[in-house]
C-alpha positions in Angstrom: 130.3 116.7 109.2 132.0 113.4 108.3 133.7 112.6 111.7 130.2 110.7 113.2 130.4 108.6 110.3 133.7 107.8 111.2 133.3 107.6 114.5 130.4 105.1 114.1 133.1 102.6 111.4 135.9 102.8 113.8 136.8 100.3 115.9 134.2 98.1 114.5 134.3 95.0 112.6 132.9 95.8 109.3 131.5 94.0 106.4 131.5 95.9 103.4 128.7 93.5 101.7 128.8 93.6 97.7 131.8 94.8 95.9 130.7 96.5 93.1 130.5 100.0 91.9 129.3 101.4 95.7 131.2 98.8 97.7 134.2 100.1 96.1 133.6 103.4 97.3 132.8 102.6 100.7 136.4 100.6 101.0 137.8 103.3 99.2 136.3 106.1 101.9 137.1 103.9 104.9 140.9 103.2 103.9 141.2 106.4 103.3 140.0 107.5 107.3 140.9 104.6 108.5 144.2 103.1 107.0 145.0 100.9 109.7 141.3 99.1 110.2 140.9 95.5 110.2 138.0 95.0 107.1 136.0 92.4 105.3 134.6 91.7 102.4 131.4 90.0 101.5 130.7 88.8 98.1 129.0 86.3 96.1 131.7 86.8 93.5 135.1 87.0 93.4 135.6 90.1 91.5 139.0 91.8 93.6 141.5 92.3 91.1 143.1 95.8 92.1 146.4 95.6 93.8 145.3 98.4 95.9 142.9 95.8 97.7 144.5 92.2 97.5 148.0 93.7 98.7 146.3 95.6 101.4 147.2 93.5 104.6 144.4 94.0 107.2 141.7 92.9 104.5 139.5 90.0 104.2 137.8 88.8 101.7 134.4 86.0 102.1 133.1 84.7 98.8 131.0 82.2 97.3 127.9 80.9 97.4 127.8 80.9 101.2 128.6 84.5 101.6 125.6 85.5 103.4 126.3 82.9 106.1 127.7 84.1 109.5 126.7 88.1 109.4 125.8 88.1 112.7 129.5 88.1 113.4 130.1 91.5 112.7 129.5 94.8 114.4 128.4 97.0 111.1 127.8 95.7 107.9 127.6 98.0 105.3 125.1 96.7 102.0 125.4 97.6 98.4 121.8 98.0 97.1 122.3 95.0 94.5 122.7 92.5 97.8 119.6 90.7 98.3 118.6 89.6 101.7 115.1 87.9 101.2 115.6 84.9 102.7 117.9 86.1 105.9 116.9 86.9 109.4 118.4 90.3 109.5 116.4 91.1 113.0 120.1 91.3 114.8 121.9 92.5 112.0 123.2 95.8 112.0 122.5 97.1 108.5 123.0 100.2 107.1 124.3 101.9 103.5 126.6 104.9 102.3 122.6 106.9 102.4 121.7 105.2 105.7 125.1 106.6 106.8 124.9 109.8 105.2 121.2 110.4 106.7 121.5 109.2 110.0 124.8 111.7 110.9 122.3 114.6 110.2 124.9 116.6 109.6 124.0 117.4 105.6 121.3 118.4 103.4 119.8 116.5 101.9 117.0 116.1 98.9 115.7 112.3 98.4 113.6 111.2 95.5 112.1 107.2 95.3 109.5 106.2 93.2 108.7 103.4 90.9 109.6 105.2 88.0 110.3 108.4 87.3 113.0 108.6 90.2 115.6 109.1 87.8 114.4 111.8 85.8 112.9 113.6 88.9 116.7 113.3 90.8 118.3 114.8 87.9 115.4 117.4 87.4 115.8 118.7 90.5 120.1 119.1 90.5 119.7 120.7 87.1 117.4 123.5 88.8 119.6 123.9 91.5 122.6 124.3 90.1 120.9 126.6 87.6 120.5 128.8 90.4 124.0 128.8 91.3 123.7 126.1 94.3 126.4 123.7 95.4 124.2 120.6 94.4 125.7 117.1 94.0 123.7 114.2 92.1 124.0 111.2 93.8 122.5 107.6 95.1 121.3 105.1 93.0 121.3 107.2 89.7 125.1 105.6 89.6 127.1 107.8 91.5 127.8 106.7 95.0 127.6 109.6 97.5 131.4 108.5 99.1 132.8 109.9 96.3 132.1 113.3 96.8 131.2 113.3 100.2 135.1 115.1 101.0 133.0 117.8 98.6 130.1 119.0 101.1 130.1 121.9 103.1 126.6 123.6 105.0 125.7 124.9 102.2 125.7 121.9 99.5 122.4 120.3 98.8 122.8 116.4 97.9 120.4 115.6 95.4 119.5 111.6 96.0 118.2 109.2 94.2 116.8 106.8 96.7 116.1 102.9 95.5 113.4 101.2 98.0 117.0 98.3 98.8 118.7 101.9 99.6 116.1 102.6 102.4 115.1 99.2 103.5 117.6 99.2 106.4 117.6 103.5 106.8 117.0 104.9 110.5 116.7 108.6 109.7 115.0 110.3 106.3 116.1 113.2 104.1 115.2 116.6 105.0 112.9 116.9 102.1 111.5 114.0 100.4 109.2 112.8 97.6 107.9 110.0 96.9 106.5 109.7 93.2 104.5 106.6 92.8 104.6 102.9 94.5 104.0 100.0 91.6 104.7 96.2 91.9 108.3 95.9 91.5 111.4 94.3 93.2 109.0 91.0 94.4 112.0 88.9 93.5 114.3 91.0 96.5 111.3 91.8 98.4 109.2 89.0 98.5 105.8 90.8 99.2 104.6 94.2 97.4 104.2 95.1 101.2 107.5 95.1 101.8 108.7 96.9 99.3 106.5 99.7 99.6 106.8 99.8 103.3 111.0 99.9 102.6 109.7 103.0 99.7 107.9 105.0 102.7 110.7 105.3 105.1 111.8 107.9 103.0 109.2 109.7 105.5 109.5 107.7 108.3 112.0 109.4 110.2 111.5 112.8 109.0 111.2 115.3 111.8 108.6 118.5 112.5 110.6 120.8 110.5 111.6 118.5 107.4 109.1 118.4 104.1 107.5 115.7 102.0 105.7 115.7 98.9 103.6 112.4 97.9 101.5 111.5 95.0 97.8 111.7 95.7 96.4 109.5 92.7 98.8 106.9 93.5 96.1 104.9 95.1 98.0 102.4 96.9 100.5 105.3 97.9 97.9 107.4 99.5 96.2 104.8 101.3 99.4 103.9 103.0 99.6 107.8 103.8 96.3 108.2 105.1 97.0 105.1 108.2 100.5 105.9 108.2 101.6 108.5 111.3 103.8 111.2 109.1 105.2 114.1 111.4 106.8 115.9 108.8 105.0 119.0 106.4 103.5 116.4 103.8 102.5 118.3 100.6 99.8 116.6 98.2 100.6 116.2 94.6 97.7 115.0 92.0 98.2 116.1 88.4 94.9 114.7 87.7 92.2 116.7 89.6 91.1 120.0 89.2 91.9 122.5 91.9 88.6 124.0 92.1 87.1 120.8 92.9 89.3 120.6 96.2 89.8 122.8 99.0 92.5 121.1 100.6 96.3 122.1 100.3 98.6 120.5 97.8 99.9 120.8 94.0 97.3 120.7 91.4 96.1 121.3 88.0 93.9 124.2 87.3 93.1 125.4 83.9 96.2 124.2 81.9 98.3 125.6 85.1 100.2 123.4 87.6 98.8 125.4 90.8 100.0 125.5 94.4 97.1 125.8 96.9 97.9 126.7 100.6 95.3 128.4 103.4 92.7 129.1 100.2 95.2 131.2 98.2 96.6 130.0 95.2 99.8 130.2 92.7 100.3 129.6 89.7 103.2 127.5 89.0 103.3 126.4 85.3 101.8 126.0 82.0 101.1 122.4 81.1 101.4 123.3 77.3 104.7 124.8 77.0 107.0 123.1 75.1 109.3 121.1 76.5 110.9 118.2 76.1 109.3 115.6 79.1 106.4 114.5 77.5 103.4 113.2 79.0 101.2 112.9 82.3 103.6 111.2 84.3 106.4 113.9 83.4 104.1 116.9 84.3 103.8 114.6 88.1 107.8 115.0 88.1 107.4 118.6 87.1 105.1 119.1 89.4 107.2 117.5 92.3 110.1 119.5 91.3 108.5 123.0 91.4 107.0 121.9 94.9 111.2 121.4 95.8 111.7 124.9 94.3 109.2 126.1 96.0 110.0 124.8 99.5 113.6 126.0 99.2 112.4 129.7 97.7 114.4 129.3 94.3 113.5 131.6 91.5 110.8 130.0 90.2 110.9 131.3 86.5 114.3 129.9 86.3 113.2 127.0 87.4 110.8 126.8 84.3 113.2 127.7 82.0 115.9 124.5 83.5 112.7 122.4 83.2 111.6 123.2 79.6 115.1 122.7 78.7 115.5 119.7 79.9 116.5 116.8 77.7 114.9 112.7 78.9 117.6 111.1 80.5 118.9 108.3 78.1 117.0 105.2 77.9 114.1 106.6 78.8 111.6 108.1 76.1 115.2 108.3 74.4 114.2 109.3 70.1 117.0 107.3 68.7 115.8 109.1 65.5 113.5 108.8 62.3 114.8 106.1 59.8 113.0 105.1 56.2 109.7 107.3 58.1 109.9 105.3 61.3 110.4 106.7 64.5 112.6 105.2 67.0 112.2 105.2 70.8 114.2 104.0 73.4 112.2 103.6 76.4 115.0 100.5 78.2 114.2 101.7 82.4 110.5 100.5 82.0 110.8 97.4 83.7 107.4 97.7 85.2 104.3 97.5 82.9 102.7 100.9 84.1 105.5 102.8 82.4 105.3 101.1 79.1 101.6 102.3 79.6 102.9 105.7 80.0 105.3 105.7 77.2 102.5 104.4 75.2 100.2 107.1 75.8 103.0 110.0 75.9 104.5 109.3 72.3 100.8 108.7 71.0 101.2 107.1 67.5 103.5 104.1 68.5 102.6 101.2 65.7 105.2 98.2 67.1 106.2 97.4 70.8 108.9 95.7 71.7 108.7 94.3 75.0 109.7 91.3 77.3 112.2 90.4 80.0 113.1 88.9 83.6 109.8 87.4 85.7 110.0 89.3 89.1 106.9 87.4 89.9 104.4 90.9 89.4 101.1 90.6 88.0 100.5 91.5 84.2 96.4 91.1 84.2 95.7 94.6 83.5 98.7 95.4 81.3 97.3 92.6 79.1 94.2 94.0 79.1 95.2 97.4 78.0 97.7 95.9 75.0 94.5 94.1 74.1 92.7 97.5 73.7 95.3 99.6 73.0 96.6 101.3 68.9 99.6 99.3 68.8 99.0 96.7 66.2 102.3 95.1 66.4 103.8 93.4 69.4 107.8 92.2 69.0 107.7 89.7 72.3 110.9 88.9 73.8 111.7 86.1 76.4 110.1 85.6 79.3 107.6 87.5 80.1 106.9 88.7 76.2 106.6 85.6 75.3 104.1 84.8 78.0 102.4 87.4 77.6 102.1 87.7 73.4 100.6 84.0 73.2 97.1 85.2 75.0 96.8 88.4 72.9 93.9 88.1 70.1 94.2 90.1 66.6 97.2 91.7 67.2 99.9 90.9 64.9 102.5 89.3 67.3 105.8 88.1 66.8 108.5 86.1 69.2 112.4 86.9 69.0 115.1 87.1 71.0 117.7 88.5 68.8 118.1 92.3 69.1 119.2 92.2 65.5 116.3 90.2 64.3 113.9 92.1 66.4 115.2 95.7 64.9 115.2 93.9 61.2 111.7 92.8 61.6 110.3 96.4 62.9 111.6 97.9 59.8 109.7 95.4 58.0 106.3 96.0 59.6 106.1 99.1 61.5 104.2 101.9 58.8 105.7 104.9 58.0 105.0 107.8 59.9 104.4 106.0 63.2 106.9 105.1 65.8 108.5 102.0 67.3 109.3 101.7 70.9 111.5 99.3 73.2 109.8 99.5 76.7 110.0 96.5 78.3 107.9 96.7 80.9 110.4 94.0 82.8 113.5 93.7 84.3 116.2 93.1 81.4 118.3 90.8 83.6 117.3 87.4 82.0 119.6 87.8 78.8 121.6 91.4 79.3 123.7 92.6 82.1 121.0 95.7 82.6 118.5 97.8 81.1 121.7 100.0 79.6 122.9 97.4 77.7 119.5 95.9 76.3 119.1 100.3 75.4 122.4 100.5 73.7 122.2 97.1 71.4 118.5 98.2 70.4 119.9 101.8 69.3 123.0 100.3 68.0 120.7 97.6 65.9 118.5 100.0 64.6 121.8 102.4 62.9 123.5 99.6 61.5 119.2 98.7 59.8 119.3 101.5 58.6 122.2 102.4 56.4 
């Protein structure tokens, strides 16, 4: 199954460009193939320290601040998702990715999940189900694990489980055999330039599917389905909206009918699942990745009771709705991957009883109009506003108590001090953490770490 991939490296020249975690696995993949192959290396930093690559001797290396210049020179050039190319003509550029490589040999299942939010959760969701049911499922893509590693792994009869960032599909020719696409937001304007294009780079996710391959799309995302409704799909594209009835529909899809997730096809309908069992996703937006997960199940005829069960037992991902725990009657959350402010929003509304928010980061350039508006109006009565956007944002809220730090410490020491007991606390930035942390992980970890050492 590998040898097109090989076939379409060999011979070339080839720019592996960004050498981080996935750029190390594609060098890593090609050596391996291809020992003798003359390669290069694009970076903006210098970051090659491994003997195994500065001794190797038919290796190049390009870095600096000029890195991008002269890509026209090369035959392939393989991106990392973390390269942004904004401001390049990329027209004759041959682009692709370890997922544009992996789709477009055809020669593998695949399952890939993109989204806004909830991609994460949703990915992981829907590997937990399958390998529940005995499957040979990998979880890969841009939930950290770069499909090279394990592609020596597949056979016919794996399933690779993808989480799929809109810079992952920008430059794709060919989709998954099943897709889903969970939401489209403003996000990524500072690699994307326009909201246009990124949600144009989101759709080819079903761009290239075929007759035979599947697609499931969320209906109340309005700026998703309008983009549906003119686009020209050719793939089986399976409605999901968690937020009308069924009986007042009569077209196909997945949809919530007296407290059941419901699957309607041709006028009959199934019941899927009950909305109040317990489990551990809270929250609308989690019943839409329930939802899209039992449509998966569905599509490739797993048991669907197990399915359930996997689902209920499912634990949030970390950093995301993450209890750190209950200290002095406070409750904790960790909520780091909301870098967008409809997710905050959902967080909000999911946990319920949240008394201080602690939010701020990185300006991406989206607008925060309505998520001012709903902080305005909202229960939370204490906002904790962090640089840049929390600051920006906490000076043109009215009588809210509203307080500006920076220091994690400082922040987690002054929501002991005014969040009351018996309500929660929640980090959900609602931006990208990249103005004074390395990633949302870190900002999650020093918040969780802050509030153990507040409260011995």
């Amino acid at each position: 199954m590998q040898a097109e991939i090989i076939k379409r490296i060999e011979g070339k020249k080839v720019a592996i460009l960004g050498f981080g975690k996935e750029g190390i696995s594609t060098y890593k993949y090609i050596r391996k193939h291809l020992p003798n192959q003359k390669l290069y290396i694009v970076s903006i930093e210098n970051n090659v320290d491994n003997p195994v690559v500065t001794e190797d001797q038919n290796l190049d290396f390009i870095f600096g601040s000029d890195y991008l210049n002269n890509l026209e020179e090369y035959d392939l050039i393989i991106k990392s998702p973390g390269v942004p190319l904004k401001d390049i003509d990329v027209t004759k550029l041959n682009i692709t990715s370890q997922i544009g490589l992996v789709l477009e040999d055809g020669g593998f299942f695949t399952i890939g999940i993109t989204g806004s939010k909830g991609k994460s959760t949703t990915t992981s969701l829907i590997y937990e189900v399958l390998k529940a049911q005995n499957k040979d499922a990998y979880l890969l893509g841009n939930i950290g694990i770069p499909i090279f590693d394990y592609i020596e792994n597949f056979n016919e009869n794996s399933y690779l489980v993808i989480e799929m960032a809109a810079l992952q599909l920008e430059y794709v020719k060919a989709s998954p055999n099943i897709a889903c696409l969970l939401n489209l937001f403003e996000e990524h304007l500072d690699f994307f330039g326009t909201y246009e294009k990124y949600c144009l780079a989101k759709l080819n996710i079903f761009k290239y599917q075929k007759n035979n391959d599947i697609g499931f799309y969320n209906e109340n995302n309005i700026t998703l389905n309008n983009y549906i409704q003119k686009g020209n799909y050719t793939s089986d594209l399976t409605k999901i909206n968690c937020t009308i009835d069924l009986k007042d529909t009569n077209e196909n899809g997945i949809y919530i009918e007296n407290d059941f997730i419901c699957y309607k096809f041709n006028g009959q309908i199934k019941k899927l699942y009950n909305i109040n069992d317990e489990r551990s996703l809270l929250g609308t937006h989690n019943l839409e990745n329930i939802a899209f997960v039992l449509g998966v199940a569905l599509k490739l005829n797993l048991d669907i009771e197990l399915a359930i069960k996997t689902i209920n037992n499912f634990k949030p991902l970390e950093h995301r709705m993450e209890l750190v725990g209950t200290y002095n009657g406070i409750t904790f959350y960790n909520d780091s991957i909301a870098t967008i402010p409809e997710a905050t929003i959902h967080c909000i509304e999911a946990l319920k009883n949240v008394d201080t928010l602690i939010f701020g980061g990185k300006d991406r350039g989206i607008s925060y109009d309505d998520f001012i508006d709903y902080l305005q109006n909202c229960s939370v009565n204490n906002f904790i506003c962090m640089p840049n956007t929390g600051t920006n944002i906490g000076k043109m809220l009215k009588n809210k108590n509203v307080y500006f730090i920076s220091d994690m410490q400082e922040i987690v020491e002054k929501a002991f001090e005014i969040t009351k007991k018996g309500k929660s606390c929640l980090l959900s930035p609602a931006a990208s953490s990249y103005n004074a942390f390395k990633n949302f992980e870190e900002k999650g970890r020093l918040y969780k770490e802050a509030v153990k050492n507040c409260a011995k």
